[in-house]
One Martini backbone bead per residue (centre of mass of N, CA, C, O) as a GRO file, in nm:
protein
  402
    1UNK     BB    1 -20.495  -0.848  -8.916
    2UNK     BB    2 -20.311  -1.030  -9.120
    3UNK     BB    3 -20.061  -1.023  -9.348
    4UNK     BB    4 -20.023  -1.098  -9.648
    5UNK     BB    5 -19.828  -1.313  -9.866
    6UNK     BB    6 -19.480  -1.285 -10.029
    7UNK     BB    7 -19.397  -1.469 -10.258
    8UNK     BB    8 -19.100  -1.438 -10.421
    9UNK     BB    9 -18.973  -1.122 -10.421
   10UNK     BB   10 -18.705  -1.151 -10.524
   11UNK     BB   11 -18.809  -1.248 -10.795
   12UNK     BB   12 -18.967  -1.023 -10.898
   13UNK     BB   13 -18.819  -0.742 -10.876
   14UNK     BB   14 -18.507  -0.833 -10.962
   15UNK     BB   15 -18.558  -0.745 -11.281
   16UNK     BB   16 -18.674  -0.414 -11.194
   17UNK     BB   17 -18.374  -0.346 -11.128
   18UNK     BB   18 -18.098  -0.298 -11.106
   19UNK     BB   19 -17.758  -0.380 -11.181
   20UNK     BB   20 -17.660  -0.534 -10.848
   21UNK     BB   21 -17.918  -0.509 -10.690
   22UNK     BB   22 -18.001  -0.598 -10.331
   23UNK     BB   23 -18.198  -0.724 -10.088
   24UNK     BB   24 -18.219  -0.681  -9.737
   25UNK     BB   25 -18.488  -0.563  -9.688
   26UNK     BB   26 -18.821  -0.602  -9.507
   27UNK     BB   27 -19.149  -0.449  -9.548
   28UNK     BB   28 -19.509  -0.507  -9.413
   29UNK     BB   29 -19.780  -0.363  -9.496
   30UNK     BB   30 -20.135  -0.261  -9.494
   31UNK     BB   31 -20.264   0.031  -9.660
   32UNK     BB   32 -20.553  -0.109  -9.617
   33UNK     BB   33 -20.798  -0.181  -9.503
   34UNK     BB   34 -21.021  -0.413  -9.435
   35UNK     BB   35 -21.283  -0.379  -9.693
   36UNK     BB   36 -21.194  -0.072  -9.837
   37UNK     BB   37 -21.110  -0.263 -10.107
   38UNK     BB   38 -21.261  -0.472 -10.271
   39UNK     BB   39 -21.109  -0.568 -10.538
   40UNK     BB   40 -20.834  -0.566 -10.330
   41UNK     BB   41 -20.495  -0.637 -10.162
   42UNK     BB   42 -20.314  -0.331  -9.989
   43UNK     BB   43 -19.986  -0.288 -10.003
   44UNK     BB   44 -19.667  -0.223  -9.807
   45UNK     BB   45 -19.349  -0.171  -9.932
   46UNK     BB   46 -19.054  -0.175  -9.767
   47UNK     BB   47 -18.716  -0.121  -9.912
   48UNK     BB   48 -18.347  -0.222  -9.879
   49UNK     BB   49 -18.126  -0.122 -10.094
   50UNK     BB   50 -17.753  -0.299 -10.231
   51UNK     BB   51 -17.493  -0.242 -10.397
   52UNK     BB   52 -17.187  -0.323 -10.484
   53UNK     BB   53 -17.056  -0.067 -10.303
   54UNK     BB   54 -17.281  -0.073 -10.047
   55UNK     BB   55 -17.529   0.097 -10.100
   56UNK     BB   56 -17.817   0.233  -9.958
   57UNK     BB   57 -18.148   0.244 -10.012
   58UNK     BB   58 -18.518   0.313 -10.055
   59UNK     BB   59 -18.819   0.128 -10.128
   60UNK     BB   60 -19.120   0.172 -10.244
   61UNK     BB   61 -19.434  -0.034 -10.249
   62UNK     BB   62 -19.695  -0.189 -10.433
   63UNK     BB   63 -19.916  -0.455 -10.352
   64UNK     BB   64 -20.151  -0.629 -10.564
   65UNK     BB   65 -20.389  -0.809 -10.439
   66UNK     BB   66 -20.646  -1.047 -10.411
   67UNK     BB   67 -20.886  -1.113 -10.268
   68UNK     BB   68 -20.985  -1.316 -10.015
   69UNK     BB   69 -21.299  -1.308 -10.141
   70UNK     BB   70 -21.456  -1.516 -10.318
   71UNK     BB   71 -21.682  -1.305 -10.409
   72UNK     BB   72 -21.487  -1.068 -10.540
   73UNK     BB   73 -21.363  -1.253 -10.719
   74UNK     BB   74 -21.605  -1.256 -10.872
   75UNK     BB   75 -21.724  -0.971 -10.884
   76UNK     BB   76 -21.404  -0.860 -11.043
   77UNK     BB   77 -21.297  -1.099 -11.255
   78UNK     BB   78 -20.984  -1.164 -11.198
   79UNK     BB   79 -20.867  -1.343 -11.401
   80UNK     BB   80 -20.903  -1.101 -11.549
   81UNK     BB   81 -20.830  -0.809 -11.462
   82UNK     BB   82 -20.530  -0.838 -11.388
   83UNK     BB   83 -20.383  -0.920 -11.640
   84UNK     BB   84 -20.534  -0.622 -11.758
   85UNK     BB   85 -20.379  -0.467 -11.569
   86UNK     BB   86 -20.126  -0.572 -11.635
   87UNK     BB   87 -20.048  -0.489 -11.889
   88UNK     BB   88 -20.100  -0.222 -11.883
   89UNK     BB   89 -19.814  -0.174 -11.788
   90UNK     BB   90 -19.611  -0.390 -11.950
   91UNK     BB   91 -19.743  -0.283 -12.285
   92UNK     BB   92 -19.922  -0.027 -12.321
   93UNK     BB   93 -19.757   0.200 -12.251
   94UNK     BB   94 -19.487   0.155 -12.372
   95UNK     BB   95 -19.655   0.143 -12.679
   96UNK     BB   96 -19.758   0.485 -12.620
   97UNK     BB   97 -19.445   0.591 -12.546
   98UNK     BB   98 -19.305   0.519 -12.805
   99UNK     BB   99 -19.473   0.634 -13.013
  100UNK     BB  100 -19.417   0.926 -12.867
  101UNK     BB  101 -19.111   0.893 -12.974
  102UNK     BB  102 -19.155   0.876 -13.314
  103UNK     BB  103 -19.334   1.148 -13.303
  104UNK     BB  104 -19.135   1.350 -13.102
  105UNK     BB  105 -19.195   1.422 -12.832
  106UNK     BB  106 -19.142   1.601 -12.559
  107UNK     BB  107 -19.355   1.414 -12.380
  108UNK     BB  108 -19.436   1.129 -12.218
  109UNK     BB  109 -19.650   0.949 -12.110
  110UNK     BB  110 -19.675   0.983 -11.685
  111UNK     BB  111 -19.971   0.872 -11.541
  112UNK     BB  112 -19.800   0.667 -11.354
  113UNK     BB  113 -19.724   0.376 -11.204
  114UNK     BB  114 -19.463   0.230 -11.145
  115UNK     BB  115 -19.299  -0.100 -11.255
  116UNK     BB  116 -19.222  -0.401 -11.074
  117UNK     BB  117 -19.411  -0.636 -11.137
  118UNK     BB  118 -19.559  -0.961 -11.244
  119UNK     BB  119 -19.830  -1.200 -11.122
  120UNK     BB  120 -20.041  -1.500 -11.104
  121UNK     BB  121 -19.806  -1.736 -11.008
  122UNK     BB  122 -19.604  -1.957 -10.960
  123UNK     BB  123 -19.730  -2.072 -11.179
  124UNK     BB  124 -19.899  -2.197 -11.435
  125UNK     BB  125 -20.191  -2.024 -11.439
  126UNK     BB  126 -20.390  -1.935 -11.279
  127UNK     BB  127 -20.543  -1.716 -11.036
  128UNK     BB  128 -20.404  -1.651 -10.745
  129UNK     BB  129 -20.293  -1.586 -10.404
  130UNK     BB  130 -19.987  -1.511 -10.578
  131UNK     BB  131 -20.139  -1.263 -10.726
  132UNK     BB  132 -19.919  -0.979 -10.814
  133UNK     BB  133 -19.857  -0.617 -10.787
  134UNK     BB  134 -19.603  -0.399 -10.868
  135UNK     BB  135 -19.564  -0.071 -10.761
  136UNK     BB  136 -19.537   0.250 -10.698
  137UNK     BB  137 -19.535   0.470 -10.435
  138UNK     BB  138 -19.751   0.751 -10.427
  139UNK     BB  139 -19.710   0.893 -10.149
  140UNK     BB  140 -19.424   0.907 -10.104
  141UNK     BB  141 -19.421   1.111 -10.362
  142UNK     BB  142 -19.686   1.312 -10.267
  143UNK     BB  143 -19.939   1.192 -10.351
  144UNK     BB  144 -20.322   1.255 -10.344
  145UNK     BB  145 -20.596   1.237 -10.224
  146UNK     BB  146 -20.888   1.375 -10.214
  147UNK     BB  147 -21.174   1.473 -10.088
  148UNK     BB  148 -21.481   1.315 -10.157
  149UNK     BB  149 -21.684   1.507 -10.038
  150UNK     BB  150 -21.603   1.737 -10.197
  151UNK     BB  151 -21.344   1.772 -10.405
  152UNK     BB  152 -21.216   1.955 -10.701
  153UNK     BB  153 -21.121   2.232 -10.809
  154UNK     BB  154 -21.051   2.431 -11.030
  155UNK     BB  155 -20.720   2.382 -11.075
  156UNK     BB  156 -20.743   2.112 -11.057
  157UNK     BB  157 -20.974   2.028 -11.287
  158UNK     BB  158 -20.792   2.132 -11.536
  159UNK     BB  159 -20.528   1.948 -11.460
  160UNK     BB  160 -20.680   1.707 -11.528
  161UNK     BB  161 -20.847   1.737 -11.805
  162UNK     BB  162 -20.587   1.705 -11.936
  163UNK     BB  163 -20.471   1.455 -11.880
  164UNK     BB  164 -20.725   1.291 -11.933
  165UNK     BB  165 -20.711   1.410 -12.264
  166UNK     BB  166 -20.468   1.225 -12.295
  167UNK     BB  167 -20.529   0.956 -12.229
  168UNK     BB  168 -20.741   0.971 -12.500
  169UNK     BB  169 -20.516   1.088 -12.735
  170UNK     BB  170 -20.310   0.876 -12.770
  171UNK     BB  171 -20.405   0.640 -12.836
  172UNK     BB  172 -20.621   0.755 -13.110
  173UNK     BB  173 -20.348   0.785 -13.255
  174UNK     BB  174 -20.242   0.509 -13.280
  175UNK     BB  175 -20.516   0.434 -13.418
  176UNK     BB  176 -20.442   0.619 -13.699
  177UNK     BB  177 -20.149   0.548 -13.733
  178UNK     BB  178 -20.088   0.252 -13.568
  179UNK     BB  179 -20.301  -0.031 -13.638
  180UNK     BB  180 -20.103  -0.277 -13.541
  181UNK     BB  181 -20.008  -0.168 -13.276
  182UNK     BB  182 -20.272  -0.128 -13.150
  183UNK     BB  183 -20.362  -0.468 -13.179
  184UNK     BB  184 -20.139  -0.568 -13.032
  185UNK     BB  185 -20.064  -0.375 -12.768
  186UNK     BB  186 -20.390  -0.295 -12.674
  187UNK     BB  187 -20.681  -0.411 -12.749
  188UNK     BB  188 -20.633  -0.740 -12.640
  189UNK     BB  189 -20.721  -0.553 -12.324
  190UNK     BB  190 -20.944  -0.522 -12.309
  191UNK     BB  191 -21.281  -0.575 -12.196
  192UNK     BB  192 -21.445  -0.581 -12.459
  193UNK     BB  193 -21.251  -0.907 -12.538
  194UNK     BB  194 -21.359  -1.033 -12.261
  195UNK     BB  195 -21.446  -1.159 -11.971
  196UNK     BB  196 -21.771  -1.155 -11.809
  197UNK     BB  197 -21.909  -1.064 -11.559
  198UNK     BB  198 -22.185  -1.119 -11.391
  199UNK     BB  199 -22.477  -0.911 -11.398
  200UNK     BB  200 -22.552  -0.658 -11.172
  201UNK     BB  201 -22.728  -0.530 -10.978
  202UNK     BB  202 -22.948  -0.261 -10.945
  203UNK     BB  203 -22.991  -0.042 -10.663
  204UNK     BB  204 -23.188   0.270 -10.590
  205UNK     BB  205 -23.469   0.315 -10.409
  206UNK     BB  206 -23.370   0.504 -10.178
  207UNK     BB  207 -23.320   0.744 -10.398
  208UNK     BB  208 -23.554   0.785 -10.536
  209UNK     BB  209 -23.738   0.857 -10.248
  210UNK     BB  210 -23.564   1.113 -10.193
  211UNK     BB  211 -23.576   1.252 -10.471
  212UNK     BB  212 -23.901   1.234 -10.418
  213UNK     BB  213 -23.905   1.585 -10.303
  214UNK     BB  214 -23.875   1.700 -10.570
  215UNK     BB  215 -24.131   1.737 -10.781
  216UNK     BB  216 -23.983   1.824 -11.052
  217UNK     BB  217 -23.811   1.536 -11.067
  218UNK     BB  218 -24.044   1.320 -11.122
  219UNK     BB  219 -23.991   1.278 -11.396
  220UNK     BB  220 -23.694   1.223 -11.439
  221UNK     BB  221 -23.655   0.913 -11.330
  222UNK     BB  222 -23.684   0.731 -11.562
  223UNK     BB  223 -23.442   0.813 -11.694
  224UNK     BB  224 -23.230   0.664 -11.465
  225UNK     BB  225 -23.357   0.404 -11.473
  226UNK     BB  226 -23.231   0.347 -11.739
  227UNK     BB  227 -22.970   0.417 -11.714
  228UNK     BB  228 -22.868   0.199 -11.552
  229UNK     BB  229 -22.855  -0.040 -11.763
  230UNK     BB  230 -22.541   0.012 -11.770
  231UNK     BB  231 -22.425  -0.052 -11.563
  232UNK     BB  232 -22.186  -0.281 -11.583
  233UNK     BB  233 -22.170  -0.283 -11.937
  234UNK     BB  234 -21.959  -0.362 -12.181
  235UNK     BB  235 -21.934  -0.274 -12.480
  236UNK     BB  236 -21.898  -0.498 -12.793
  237UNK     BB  237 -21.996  -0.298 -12.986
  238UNK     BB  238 -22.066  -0.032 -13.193
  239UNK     BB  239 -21.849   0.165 -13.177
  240UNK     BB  240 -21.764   0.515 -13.149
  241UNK     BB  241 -21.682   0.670 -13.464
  242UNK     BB  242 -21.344   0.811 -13.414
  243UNK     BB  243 -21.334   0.833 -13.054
  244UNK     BB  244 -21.238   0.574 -12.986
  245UNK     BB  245 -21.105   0.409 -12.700
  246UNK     BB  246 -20.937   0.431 -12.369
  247UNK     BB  247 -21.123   0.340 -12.112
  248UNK     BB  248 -21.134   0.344 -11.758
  249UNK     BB  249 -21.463   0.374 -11.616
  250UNK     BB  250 -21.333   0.467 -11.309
  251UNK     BB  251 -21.324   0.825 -11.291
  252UNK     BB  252 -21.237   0.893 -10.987
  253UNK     BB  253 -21.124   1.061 -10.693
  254UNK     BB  254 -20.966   0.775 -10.609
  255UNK     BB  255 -20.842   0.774 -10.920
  256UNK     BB  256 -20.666   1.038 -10.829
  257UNK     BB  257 -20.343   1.168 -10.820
  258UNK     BB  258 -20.209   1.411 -10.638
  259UNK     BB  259 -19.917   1.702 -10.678
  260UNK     BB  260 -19.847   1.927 -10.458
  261UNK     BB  261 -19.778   2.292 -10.445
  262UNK     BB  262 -19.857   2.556 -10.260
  263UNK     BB  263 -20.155   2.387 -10.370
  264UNK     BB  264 -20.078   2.305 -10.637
  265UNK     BB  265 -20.115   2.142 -10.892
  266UNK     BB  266 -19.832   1.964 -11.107
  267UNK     BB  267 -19.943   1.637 -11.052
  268UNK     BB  268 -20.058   1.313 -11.201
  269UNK     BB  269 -20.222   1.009 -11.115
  270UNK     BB  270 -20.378   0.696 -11.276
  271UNK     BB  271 -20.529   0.434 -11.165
  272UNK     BB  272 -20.676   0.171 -11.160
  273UNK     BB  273 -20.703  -0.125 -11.421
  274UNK     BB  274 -20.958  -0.327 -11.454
  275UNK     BB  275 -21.179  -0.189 -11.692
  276UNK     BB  276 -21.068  -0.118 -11.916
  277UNK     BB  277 -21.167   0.023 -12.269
  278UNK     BB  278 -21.353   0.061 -12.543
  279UNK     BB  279 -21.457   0.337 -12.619
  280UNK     BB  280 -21.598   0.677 -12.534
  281UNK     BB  281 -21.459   0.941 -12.368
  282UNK     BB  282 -21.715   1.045 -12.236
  283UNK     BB  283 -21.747   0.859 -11.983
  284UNK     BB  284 -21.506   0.994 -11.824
  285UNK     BB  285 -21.558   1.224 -11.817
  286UNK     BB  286 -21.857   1.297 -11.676
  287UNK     BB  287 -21.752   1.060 -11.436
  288UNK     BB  288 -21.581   1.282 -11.339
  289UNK     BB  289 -21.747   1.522 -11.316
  290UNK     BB  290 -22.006   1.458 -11.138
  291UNK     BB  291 -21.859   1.344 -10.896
  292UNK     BB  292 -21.561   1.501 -10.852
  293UNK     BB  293 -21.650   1.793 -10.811
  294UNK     BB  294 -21.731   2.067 -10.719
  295UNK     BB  295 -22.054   2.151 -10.727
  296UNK     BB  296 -22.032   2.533 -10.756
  297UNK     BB  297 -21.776   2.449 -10.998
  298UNK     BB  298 -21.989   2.279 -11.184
  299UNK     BB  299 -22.192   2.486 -11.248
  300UNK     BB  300 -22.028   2.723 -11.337
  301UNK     BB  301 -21.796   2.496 -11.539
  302UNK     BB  302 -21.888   2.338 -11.774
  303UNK     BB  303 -21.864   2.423 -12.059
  304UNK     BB  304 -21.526   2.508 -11.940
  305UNK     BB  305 -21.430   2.203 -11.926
  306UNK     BB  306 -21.524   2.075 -12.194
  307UNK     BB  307 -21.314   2.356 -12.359
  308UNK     BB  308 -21.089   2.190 -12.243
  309UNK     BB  309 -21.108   1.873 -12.293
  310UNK     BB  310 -21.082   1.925 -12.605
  311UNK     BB  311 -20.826   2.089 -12.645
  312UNK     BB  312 -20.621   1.862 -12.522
  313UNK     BB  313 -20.730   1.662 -12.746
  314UNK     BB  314 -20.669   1.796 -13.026
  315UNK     BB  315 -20.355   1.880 -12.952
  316UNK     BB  316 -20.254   1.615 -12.891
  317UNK     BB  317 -20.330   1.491 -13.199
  318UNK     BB  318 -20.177   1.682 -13.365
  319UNK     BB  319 -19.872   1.673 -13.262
  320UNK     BB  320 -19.947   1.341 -13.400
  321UNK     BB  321 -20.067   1.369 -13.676
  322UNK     BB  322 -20.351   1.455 -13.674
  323UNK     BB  323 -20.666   1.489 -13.772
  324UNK     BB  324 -20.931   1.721 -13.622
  325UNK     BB  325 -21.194   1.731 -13.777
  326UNK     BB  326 -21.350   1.495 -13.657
  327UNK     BB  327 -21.307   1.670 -13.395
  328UNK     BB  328 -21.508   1.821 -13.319
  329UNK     BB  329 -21.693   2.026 -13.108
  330UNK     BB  330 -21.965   1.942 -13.192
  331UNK     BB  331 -21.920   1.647 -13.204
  332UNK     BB  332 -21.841   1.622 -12.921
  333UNK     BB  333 -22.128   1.699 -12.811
  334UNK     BB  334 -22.214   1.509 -12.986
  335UNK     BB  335 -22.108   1.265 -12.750
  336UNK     BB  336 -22.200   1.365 -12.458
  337UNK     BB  337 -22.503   1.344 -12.517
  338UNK     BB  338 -22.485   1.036 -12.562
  339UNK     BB  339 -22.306   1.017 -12.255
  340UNK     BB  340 -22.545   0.992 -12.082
  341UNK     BB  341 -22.691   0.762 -12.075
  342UNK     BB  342 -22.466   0.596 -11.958
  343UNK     BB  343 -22.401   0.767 -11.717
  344UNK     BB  344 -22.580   0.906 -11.515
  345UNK     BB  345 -22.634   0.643 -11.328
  346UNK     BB  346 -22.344   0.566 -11.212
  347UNK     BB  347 -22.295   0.848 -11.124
  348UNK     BB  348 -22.551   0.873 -10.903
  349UNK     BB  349 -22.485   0.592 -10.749
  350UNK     BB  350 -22.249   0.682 -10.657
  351UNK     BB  351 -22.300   0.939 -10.492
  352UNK     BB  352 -22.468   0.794 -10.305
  353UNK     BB  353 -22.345   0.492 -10.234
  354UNK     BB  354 -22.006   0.605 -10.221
  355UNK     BB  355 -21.906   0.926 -10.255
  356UNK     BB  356 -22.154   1.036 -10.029
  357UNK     BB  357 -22.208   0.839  -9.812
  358UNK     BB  358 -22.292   0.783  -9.471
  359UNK     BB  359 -22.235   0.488  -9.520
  360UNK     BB  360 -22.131   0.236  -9.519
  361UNK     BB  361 -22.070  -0.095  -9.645
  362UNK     BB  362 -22.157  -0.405  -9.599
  363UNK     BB  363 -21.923  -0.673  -9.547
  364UNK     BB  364 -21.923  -0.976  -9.676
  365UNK     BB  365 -21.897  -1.281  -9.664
  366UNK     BB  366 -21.893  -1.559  -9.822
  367UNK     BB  367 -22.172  -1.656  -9.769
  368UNK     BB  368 -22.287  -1.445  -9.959
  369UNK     BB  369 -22.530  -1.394 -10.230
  370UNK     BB  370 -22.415  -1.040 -10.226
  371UNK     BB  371 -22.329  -0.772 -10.235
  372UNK     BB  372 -22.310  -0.534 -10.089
  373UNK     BB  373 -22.530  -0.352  -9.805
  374UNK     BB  374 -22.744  -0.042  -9.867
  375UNK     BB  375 -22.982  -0.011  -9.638
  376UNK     BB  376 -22.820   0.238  -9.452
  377UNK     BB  377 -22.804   0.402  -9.669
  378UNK     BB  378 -22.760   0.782  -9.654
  379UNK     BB  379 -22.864   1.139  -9.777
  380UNK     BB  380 -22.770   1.407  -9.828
  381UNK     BB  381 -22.833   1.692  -9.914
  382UNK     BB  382 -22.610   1.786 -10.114
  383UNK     BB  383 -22.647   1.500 -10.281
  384UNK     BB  384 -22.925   1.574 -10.379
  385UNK     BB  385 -22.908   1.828 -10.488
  386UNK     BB  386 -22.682   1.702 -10.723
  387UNK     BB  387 -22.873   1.549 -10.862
  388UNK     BB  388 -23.085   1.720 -10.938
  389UNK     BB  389 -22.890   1.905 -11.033
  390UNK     BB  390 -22.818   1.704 -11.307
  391UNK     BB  391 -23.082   1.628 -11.419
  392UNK     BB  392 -23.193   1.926 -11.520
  393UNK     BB  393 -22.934   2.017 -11.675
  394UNK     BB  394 -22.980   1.769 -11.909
  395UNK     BB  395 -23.271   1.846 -11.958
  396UNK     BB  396 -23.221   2.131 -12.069
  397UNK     BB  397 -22.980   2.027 -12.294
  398UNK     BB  398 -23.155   1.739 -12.391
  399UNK     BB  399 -23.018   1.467 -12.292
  400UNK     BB  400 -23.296   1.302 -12.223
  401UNK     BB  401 -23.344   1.167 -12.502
  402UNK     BB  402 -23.457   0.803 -12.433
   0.00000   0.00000   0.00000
């Protein structure tokens, strides 16, 4: 399959290179396969820059383009969603780098690819196939996601939960310290506050299905299709304060790349910004916790994983100047409890047919009339397993009154 082009590409990049660099060569392939990334369509550019004194360079980079795909293009709400990518990148970080400049921080959150650049089209008006987004290529830089069927182990998963507990408690202190500054720089890019896409169905009925296998857990099961309704919702209003902050909304095991040395995580990056909204710090803690750790891991560790990522976010709040009383464990915990009905169905429906299913989606053409098709998807072993004690679990700590 042909590789999209990529028009007046040295008109992008270079206002975001040093001064006197220009490109000299460049190579194009493909990051992903076609149909593998639904949101976006992922190239790998590799350039050779050269500057004054005729020094060469290579410099990697990765480019994010809407989906060829104009089914996607509308289920993904591109209009919006690249924009407010696109913010994210270069207004959003900025302005939370400088505020903990301004803290004195000792060091500012940068687990982010860095921006080389971004376009909506060559002229200005609407998105179209012209609009790119350039970021820094992280597997050159040694970064990598982990096997999505394994999941994160044990010391991977403690170095994620401080990372996503700053990524949470950074943007919540700016709206403490400078809520002008959160309201011009940070709020007008929610997803909340933008237009959404038309509310996709969900089915479940195969998983269901095979979940009534487990006798015991067949009362809980209205609970789980409860909680569906929440699925691709974006709450746009009543917003739980005062932990409501920056949530990512899909951090699962495909968005957090991680840079091991001797096996060892020592940093890591969260990628994909399409959806990022404002609510509950607990919708990505859970859907994080959930989906994406080792099963056996999950089991025996969710309480101190709660106990290391409110530490980390409370830390962090407090460095910059923050009263941490109103977020105490307890409040923190009645934040979990409230973020189970919304995350639950989520987090088991990815889990099914998304991050541990036996077959991909059958991935359809423009003439479709409805999302990928999930008739073939089938559910391991372990798979149910890890939804029983998930339900089970939830039920037993009282999470389920709803």
């Amino acid at each position: 399959m042909s590789v999209p082009e990529i028009k007046d590409l040295d008109g992008l990049l270079l206002p975001h290179l040093d001064k006197g660099k220009t490109i000299v060569a460049t190579n194009i392939s493909r990051l992903t396969s076609p149909g593998e990334n639904y949101g976006s369509e992922m190239l790998k550019v590799d350039l050779t820059l050269k500057d004054e004194t005729g020094c060469t360079e290579e410099l990697s980079v990765v480019a994010k383009m809407i989906p060829e795909s104009e089914l996607f293009q509308e289920l993904f709400n591109v209009q919006v969603s690249f924009k407010l990518e696109t913010a994210f990148y270069d207004t959003v970080v900025p302005a939370l780098q400088e505020f903990q400049r301004r803290r004195s921080a000792t060091k500012v959150i940068d687990n982010f690819a860095e921006f080389y650049g971004a376009r909506t089209s060559l002229v200005d008006g609407a998105v179209n196939e012209d609009a790119v987004l350039i970021l820094e290529n992280l597997k050159v830089r040694g970064y990598t996601n982990v096997d999505r069927y394994k999941g994160f182990d044990l010391k991977t998963t403690l170095h994620l939960l401080s990372v996503i507990a700053k990524f949470h408690a950074v943007p919540l202190a700016l709206k403490l310290q400078d809520i002008e500054t959160f309201n011009q720089k940070v709020k007008p890019f929610f997803a909340c506050n933008n237009a959404q896409p038309p509310k996709q169905s969900i089915d479940i009925s195969l998983m269901l299905k095979a979940l009534e296998a487990k006798e015991s857990c067949i009362r809980l099961l209205p609970k789980l299709i409860k909680s569906l309704e929440y699925v691709m919702v974006v709450p746009t209003e009543e917003f739980r304060e005062p932990f409501a902050t920056i949530t990512h909304r899909d951090l699962w095991s495909n968005n957090l790349m991680v840079k091991f040395e001797a096996g060892e995580p020592v940093d890591s990056k969260i990628v994909d910004f399409q959806m990022y909204s404002y609510d509950t710090p607990v919708i990505d803690l859970l859907f994080f916790l959930l989906t994406s750790v080792e099963t056996e891991v999950l089991k025996a560790n969710l309480d101190p994983f709660f106990e290391h990522y409110h530490r980390a976010f409370t830390d962090t709040l407090k460095s910059l100047g923050c009263d941490i009383e109103p977020f105490s464990y307890d409040k923190f915990m009645e934040e979990i409890a409230v973020g189970v009905e919304r995350e639950l169905g989520h987090a088991c429906f990815m889990l099914g047919y998304v991050i541990k299913a036996k077959t991909e989606y059958t991935v359809p053409d423009d003439s479709s009339d409805g999302p990928p098709a999930t008739e073939h998807i089938s559910f391991g072993e372990e798979t149910l397993d890890r939804v029983w004690w998930i339900l089970e679990e939830c039920d037993r700590r009282g999470w389920l009154n709803f």
